[in-house]
N, C-alpha and C positions, 0 to 999 in steps of 0.2 A: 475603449472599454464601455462607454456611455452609449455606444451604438449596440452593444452586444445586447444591451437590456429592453431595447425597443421590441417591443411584440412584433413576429412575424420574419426578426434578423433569420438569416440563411448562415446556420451554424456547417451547414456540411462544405461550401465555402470560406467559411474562416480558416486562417491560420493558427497551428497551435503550434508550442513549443515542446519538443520531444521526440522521442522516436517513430517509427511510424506504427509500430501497436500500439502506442500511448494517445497518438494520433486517433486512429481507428476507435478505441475506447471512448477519448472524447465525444466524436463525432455520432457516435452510439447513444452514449446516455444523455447527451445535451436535451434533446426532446423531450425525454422519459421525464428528467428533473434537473434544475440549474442545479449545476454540479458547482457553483461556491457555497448553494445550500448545503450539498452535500456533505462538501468539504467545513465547515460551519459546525456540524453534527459531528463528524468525526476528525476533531483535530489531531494533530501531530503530538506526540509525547514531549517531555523537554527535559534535557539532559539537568545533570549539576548545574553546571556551569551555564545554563537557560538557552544553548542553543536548541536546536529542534532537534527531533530523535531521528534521524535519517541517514543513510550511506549512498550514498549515489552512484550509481553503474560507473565500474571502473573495467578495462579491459583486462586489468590485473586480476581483480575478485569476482568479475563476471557476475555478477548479479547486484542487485540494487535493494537495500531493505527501508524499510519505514516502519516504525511502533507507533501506532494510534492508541489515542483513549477510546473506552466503547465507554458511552454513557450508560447508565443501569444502574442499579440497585447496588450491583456490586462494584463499580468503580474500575475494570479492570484497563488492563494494555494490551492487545494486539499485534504480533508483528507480522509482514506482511512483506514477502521476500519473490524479486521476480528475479530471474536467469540462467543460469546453468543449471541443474538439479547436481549431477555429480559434482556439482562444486559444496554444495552445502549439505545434501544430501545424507553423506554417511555420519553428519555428526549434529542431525536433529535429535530433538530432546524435548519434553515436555516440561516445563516448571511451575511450580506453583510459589510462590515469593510465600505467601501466606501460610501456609504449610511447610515451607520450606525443604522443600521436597524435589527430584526431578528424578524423570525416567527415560530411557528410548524410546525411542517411538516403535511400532510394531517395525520390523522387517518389513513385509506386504509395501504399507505407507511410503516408505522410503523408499522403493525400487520402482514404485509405480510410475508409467508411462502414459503419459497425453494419448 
């Protein structure tokens, strides 16, 4: 870890832990910006019970979510859902906690393809 932070490390060499798009990702923004800054700026949410807000790819639920905090003004959460689309797809929704409010999402949104 102490070698990653020496100026000049050769991040596209290193190993990461993950998939290989999570990989690629990495290996992408390391230059751009130290992605523990990153990660630093936008923490993980935390449940009741104080573990972190995260579900992690299961072959069952096919996809993987994470709720960040976004810092600002307004203090909000983020979630932030990678894998299947038809898996979660038909039953996105918008909410608003503060309003107490939630809607569908357009159609169009939900059917759209990469």
């Amino acid at each position: 870890e102490e070698q990653r932070r020496q100026p000049g490390f050769k991040y596209m060499n290193a190993s990461v832990i993950g998939d290989a798009s999570e990989t690629a990702l990495v290996k992408f923004y390391q230059p751009i910006e130290e992605i523990t800054k990153t990660r630093a700026l936008y923490p993980l949410g935390k449940c009741k019970d104080g573990s972190e807000s995260k579900m992690p790819f299961n072959s069952t639920n096919k996809y993987a979510l994470s709720i960040v905090k976004s810092e600002g003004q307004d203090h909000h959460y983020v979630a932030y859902i990678k894998g299947a689309p038809r898996r979660f797809g038909n039953t996105a929704h918008a909410s608003s906690m503060r309003e107490n409010t939630s809607k569908s999402m357009p159609r169009r949104r939900r059917d759209s393809k990469p």
